[in-house]
N, C-alpha and C positions, 0 to 999 in steps of 0.2 A: 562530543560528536553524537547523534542520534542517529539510532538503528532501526532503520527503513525496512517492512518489508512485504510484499507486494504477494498474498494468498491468492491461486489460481491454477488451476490445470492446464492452462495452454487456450483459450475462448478467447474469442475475439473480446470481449469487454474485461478480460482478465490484463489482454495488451493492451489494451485502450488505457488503464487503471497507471501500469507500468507506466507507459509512455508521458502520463499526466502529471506522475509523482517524481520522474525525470525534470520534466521539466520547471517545476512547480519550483524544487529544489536549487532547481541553476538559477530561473530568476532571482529566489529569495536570496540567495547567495548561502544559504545554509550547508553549515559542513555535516556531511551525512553519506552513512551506506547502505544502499538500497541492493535489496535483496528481491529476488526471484523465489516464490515458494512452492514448490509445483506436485512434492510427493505430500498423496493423500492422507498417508498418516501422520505427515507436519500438521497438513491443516487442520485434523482432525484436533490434534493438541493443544490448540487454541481455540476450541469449542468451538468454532465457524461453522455454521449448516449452511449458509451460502456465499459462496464466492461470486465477484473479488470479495476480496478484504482487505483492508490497509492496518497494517501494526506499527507501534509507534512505540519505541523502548519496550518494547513487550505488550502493549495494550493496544487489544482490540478499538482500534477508533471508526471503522465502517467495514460494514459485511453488507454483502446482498445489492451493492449500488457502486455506479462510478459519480462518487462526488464530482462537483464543478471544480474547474483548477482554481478557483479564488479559494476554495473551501480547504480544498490540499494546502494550498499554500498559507491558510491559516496556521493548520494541522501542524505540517512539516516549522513552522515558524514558532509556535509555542512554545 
């Protein structure tokens, strides 16, 4: 199972990210938990100077942007 997790404060493109990597995951059928990450000194712990950011088992896979849902659902699918 892969652990999702979706760096953000509460910004529109932080829900935008969430919403993407929801869905990304129900298409692909991938079993996975998807996390909300919202307190600052989480994010900070993963070296992120801009949010969103998508984690993936613990790796940083995108800061600073809302990837395209094809691209998440690479992401989530590897």
């Amino acid at each position: 199972m892969k652990n999702i997790k979706v760096l953000g404060t509460g910004c529109p493109t932080c829900k935008q990210l969430e919403k993407l990597v929801r869905q990304a995951v129900e298409e692909t059928s991938t079993d996975a938990t998807i996390e909300k990450v919202e307190e600052i000194q989480d994010i900070i712990a993963y070296n992120v100077m801009s949010t969103p950011a998508l984690v993936i088992d613990e790796e940083v896979r995108t800061s600073g942007r809302v990837p395209s849902l094809d691209e998440i659902k690479q992401l989530v699918s590897s």
